[in-house]
C-alpha positions as CSV (number, residue, x, y, z in Angstrom):
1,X,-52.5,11.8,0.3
2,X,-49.1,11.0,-0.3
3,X,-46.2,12.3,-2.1
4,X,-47.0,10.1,-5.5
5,X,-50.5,11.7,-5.7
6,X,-49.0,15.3,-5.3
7,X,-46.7,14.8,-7.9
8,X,-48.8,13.6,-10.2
9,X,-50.9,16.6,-9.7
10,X,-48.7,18.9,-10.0
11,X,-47.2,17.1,-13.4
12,X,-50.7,17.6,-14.9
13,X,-51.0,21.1,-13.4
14,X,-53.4,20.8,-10.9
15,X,-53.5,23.0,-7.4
16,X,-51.2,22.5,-4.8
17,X,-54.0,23.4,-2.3
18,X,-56.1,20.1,-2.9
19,X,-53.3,18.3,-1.1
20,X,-54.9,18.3,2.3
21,X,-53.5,15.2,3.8
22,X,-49.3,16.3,4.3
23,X,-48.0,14.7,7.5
24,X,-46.4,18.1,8.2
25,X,-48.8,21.1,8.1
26,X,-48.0,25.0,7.9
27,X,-47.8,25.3,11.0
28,X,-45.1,23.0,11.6
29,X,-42.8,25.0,9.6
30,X,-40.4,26.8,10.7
31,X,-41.7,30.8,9.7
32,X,-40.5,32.3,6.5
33,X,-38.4,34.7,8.7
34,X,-36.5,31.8,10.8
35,X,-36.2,29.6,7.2
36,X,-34.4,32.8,5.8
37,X,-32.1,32.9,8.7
38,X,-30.9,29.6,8.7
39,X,-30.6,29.6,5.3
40,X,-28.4,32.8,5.3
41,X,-26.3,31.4,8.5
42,X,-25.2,28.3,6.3
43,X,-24.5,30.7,2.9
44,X,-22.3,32.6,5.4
45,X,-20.5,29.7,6.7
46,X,-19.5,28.6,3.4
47,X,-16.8,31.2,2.7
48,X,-15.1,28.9,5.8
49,X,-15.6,25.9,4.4
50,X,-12.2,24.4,2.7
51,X,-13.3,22.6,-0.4
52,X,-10.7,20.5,-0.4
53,X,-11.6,18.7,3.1
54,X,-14.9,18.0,2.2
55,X,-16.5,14.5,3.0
56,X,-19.8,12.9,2.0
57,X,-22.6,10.8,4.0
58,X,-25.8,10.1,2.4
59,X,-29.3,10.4,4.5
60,X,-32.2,7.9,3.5
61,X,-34.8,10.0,5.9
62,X,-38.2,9.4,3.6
63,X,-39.2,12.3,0.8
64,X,-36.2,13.7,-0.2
65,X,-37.7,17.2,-0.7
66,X,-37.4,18.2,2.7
67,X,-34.9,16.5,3.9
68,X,-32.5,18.0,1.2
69,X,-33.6,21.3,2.1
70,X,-33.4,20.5,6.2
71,X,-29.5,19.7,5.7
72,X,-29.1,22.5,2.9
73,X,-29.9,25.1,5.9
74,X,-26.8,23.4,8.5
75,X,-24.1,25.8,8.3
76,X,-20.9,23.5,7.6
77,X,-22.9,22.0,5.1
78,X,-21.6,22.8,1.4
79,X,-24.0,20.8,-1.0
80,X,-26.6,18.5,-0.8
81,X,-28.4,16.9,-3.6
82,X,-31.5,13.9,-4.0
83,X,-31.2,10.7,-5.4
84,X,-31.8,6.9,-5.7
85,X,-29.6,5.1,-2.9
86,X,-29.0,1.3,-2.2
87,X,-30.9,0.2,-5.2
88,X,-30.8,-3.6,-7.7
89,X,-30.9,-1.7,-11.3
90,X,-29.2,1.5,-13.4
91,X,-30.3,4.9,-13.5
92,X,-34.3,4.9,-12.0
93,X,-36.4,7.2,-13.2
94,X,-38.8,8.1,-10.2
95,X,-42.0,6.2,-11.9
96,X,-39.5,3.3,-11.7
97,X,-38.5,3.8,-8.0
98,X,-41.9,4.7,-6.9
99,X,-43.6,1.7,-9.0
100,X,-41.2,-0.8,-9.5
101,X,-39.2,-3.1,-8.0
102,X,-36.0,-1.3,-7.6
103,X,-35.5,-1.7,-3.9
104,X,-33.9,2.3,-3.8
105,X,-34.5,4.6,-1.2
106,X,-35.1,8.4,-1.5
107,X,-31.9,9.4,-0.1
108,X,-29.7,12.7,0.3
109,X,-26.1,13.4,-0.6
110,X,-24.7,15.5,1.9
111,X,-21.0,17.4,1.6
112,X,-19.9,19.1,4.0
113,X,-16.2,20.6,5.9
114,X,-15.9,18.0,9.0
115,X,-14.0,21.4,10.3
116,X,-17.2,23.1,10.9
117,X,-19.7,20.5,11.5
118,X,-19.1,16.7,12.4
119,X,-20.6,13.8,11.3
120,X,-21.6,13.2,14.8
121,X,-23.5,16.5,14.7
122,X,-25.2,15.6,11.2
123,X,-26.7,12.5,12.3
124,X,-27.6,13.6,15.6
125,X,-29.5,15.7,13.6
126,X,-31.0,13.3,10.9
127,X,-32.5,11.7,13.8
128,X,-34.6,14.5,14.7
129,X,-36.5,14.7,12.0
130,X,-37.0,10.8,11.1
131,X,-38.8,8.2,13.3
132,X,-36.3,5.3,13.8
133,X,-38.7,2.7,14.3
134,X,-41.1,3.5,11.6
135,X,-40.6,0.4,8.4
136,X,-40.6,1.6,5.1
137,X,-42.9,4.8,5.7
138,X,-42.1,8.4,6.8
139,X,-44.9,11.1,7.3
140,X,-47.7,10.3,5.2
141,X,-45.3,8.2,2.8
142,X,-45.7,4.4,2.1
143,X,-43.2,2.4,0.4
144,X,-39.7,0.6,0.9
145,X,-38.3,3.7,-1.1
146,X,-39.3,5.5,2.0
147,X,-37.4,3.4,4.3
148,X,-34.7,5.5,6.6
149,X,-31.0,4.8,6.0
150,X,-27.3,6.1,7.4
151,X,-24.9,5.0,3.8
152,X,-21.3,6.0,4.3
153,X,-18.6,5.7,1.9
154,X,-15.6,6.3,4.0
155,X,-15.3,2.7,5.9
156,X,-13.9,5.2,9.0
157,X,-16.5,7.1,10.0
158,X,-18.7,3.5,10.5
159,X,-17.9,3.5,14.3
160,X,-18.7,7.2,14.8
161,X,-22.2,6.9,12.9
162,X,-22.7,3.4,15.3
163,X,-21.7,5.8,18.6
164,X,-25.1,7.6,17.1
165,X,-26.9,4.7,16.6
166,X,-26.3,3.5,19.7
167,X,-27.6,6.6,21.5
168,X,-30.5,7.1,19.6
169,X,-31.5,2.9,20.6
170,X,-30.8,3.9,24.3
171,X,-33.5,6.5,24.3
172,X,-36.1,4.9,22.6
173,X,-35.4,1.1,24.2
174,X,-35.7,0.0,21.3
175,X,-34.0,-1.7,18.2
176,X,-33.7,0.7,15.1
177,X,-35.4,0.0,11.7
178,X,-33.0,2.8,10.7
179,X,-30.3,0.7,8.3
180,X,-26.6,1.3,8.4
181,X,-23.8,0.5,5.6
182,X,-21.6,1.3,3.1
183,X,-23.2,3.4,0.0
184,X,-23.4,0.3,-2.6
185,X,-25.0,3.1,-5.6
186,X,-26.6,6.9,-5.8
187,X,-28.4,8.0,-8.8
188,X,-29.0,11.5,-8.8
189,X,-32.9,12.4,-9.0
190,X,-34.5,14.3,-11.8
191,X,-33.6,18.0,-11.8
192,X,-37.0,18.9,-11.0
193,X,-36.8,17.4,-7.3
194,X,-33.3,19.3,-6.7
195,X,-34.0,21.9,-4.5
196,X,-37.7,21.6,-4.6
197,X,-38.9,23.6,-1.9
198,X,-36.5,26.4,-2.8
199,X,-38.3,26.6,-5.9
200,X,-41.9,25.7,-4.5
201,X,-41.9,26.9,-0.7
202,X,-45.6,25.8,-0.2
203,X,-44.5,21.9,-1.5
204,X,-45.0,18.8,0.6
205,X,-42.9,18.1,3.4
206,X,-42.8,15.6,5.9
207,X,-40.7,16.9,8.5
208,X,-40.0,20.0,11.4
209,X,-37.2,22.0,10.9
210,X,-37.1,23.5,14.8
211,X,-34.8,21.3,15.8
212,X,-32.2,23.1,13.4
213,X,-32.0,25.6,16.6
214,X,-30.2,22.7,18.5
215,X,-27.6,22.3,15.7
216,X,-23.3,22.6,17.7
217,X,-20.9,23.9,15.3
218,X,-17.2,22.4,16.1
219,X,-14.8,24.7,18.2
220,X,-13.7,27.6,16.3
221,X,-16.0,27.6,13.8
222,X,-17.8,31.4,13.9
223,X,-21.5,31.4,12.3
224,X,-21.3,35.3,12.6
225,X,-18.2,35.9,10.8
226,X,-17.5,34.3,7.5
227,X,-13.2,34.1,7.3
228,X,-12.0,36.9,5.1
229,X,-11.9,35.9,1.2
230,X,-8.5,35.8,-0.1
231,X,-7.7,35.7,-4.2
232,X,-4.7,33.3,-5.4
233,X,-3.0,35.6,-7.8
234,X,-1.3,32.2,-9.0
235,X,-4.9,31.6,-10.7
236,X,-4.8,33.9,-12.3
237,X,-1.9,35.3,-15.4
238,X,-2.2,38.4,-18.0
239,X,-2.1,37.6,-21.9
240,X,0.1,38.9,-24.4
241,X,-0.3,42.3,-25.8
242,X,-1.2,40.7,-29.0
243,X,-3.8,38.0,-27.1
244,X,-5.1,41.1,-24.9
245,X,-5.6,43.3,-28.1
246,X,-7.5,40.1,-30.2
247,X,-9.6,39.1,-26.9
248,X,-10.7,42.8,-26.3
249,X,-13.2,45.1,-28.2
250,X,-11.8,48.8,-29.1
251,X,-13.5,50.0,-26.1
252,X,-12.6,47.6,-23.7
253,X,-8.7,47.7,-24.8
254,X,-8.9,51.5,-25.0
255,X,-10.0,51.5,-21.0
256,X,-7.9,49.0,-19.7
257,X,-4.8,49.3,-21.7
258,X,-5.2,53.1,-22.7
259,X,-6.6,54.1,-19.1
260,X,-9.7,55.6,-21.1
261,X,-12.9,56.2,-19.4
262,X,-16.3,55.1,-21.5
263,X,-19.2,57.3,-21.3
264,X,-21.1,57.8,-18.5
265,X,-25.0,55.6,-18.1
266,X,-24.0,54.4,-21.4
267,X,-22.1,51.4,-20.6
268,X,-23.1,47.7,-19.9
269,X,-22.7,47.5,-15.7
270,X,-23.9,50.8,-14.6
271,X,-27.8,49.6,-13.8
272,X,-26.7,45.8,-13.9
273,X,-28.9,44.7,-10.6
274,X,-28.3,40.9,-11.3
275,X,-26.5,38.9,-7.9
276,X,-23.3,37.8,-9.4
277,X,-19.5,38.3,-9.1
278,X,-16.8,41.0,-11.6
279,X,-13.9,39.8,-12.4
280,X,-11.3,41.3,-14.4
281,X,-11.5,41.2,-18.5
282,X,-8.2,40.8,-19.3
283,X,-7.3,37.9,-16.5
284,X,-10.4,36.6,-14.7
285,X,-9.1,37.3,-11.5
286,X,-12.2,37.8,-9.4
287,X,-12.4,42.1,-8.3
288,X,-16.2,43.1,-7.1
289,X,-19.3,40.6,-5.9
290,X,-22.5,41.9,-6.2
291,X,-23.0,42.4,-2.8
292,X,-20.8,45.3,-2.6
293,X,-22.4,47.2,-5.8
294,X,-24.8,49.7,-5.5
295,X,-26.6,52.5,-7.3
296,X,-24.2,55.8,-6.8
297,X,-25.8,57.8,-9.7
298,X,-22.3,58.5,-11.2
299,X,-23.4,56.4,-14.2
300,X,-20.4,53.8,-13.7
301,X,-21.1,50.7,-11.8
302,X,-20.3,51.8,-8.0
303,X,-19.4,49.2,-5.3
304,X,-18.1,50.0,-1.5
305,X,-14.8,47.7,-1.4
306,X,-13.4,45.0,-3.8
307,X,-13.7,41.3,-2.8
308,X,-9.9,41.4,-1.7
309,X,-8.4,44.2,-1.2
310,X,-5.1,42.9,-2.6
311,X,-6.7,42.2,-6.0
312,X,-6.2,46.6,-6.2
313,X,-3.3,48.4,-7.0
314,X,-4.1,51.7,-5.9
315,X,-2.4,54.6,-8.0
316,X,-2.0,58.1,-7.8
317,X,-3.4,60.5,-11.1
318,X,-2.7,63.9,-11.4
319,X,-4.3,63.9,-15.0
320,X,-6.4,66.5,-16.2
321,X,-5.7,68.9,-13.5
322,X,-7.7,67.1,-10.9
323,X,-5.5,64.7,-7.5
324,X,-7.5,61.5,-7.8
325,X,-6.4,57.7,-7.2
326,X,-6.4,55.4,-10.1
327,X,-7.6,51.6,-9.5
328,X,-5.5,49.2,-11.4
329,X,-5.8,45.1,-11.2
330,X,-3.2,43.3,-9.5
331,X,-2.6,40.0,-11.8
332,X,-3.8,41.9,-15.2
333,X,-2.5,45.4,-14.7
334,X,-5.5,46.9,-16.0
335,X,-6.9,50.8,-15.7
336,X,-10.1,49.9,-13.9
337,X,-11.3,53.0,-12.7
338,X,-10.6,55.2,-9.6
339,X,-11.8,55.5,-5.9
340,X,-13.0,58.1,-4.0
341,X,-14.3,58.8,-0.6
342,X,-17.8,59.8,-1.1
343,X,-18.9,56.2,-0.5
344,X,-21.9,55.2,1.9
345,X,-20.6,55.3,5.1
346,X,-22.0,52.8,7.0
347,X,-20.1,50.3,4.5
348,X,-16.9,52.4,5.0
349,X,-17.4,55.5,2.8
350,X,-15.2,55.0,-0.3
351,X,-16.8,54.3,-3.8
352,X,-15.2,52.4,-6.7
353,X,-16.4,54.0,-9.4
354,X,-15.4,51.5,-12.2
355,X,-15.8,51.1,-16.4
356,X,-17.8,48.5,-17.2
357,X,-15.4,47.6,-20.4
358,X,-12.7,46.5,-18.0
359,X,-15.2,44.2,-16.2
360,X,-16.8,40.5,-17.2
361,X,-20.0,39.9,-15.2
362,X,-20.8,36.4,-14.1
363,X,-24.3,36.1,-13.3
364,X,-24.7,33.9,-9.7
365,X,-26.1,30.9,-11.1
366,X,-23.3,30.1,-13.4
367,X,-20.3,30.8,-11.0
368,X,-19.8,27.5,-10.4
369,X,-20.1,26.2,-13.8
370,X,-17.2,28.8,-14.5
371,X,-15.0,28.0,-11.4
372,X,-15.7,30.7,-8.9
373,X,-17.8,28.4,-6.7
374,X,-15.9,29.2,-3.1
375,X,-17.5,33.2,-3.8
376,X,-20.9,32.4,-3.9
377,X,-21.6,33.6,-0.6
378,X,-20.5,36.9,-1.1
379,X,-22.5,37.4,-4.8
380,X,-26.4,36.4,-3.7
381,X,-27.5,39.6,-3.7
382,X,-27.1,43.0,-5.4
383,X,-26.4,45.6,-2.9
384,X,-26.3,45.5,0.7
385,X,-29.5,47.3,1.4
């Protein structure tokens, strides 16, 4: 059964299960346990990738749904998405690419830092999951839209994906079927087939992910140890007292700008178990992922270190008889909270104990959306447990 019949099912709800025909069974997948390491590797790797040295190669390799996920998991790799490649008409819808006469291929848009991984490297790779000779079918998939395809859009990296090419011929003695050239058009698919088996891990897929254990990072690059984040204060700039006082509710002035405390459990972050990132409420300037939060019982939200030290001004507070040490925001110059040394300590032993009014939470799936993209990796998870 192929990948038009699954669909189909599932669009009119059907089971999964009665798809008993999928070139790639379970056992051919990589275990849950090796997918989630891969798939943490690469979310580690992308506090290293520079997002302004990104380039792009798009992968025709058959259904899109694994291959988007297959690239997704190569650290290096900062984004991949599925879509319509190489095609004669405007915006397909995938009825239209799978029953008409469109000519596009199921293809994936790969970005990725050429600092970490090379384009070598990639299609090395996307050669280990396709068969080269194979015309217009992939796994149990039939149709041109199935057809396998290297599309560039940088006219230099042509001789480095033919180099490829050329070694891939040598070892099977054999022409390619595999087509090579410049990116004419990508649609982007329907949301639905964007990281599909991320959001149904028992879906079809064509193709063996073991050979992501062969994958050579470039020189320098460390897989183990993501660079250390670093906030641009220049981002970042503090309001007028007039702009601060209009922005800010009573309580959320009276903490930051009054260095008031709000009451204990009774406050909007101290339970907040949600992956996302903190920032500063006056300025925006990124101060806590989620990662680093945990459940202290002090009734204010509790985290181990900032994202950046530097985004902390540390202050010493003698106030109400007690020698404690005030945590203040560097661009914003707001009362956060204080730190003490009670902390857990295997993650260093100091606890931020911080008011939730001086704090905006940005829930994970909409950092991007709001520009805080390049701290993803750090704000997956709540807690480090």
């Amino acid at each position: 059964m192929d990948k038009h019949l699954f669909s189909i099912i599932v669009l009119l709800g059907a089971l999964v299960t009665i798809l008993v025909g999928c070139a790639t069974t379970a056992s051919d997948l990589p275990p849950k346990e090796s997918a989630g390491e891969q798939k943490s590797e690469a979310e580690a790797m992308k506090s290293q990738i520079d997002t302004n040295n990104l380039k792009d190669i798009y992968f025709a390799g058959g259904c899109f749904w694994g291959v988007e996920e297959y690239f997704s998991r190569i650290p290096g790799v900062y984004d991949v998405t599925s879509g319509y490649a190489n095609g004669t008409t405007e915006n397909p819808t995938y009825e239209e690419v799978c029953y008409g006469d469109t000519h596009f291929a199921e293809t994936v848009h790969v970005q990725y830092d050429p600092s970490i991984i090379s384009l070598t490297t990639l299609t090395r790779q996307f050669f280990m999951i396709i068969n080269p000779l194979s015309v217009n079918e992939q796994g149990n998939d039939r149709g041109e839209q199935y057809r396998t395809g290297v599309y560039y859009v940088d006219e230099a990296d042509l001789q480095t994906i033919q180099l490829v090419f050329a070694e891939v011929e040598q070892q099977y003695e054999s022409s390619l079927a595999t087509e090579l050239g410049p990116l004419e058009n990508f649609y982007l698919a329907e949301e639905y087939h964007q990281d599909y088996l991320q959001k149904n891990p028992d879906g079809y897929c064509h193709i063996d992910f073991s050979s992501l254990d062969q994958v050579e990072l470039e020189e320098g690059a460390d897989e183990t140890q993501p660079s250390e984040i670093k906030v641009d204060p220049s981002l970042y700039s503090r309001p007028s007292d007039d702009e601060i006082q209009d922005n800010l509710t009573d309580m959320q002035y009276e903490v930051t700008q009054n260095n008031g405390t709000e009451p204990a459990f009774q406050n909007d972050y101290h339970d907040n178990t949600a992956p996302g990132l903190y920032v500063d409420i006056v300025t925006g300037e990124p101060l806590f992922a989620s990662s680093a939060k945990y459940n202290s019982g002090c009734g204010w939200p509790a985290f181990t270190k900032p994202i950046d030290p530097d985004v902390l001004v540390e202050v010493p507070d003698n106030s109400w008889g007690l020698n404690r040490t005030e945590v203040r925001s560097r661009v914003g110059d707001s009362h956060l909270g204080h730190v003490f040394n009670d902390g857990p300590a295997s993650q260093g032993g100091l606890r931020y104990c911080i008011d939730s009014a001086a704090l905006r939470f940005i829930p994970y799936e909409e950092m991007e959306a709001e520009g805080y993209a390049e701290y993803m990796p750090l704000c997956e998870t709540y807690s480090w447990e």
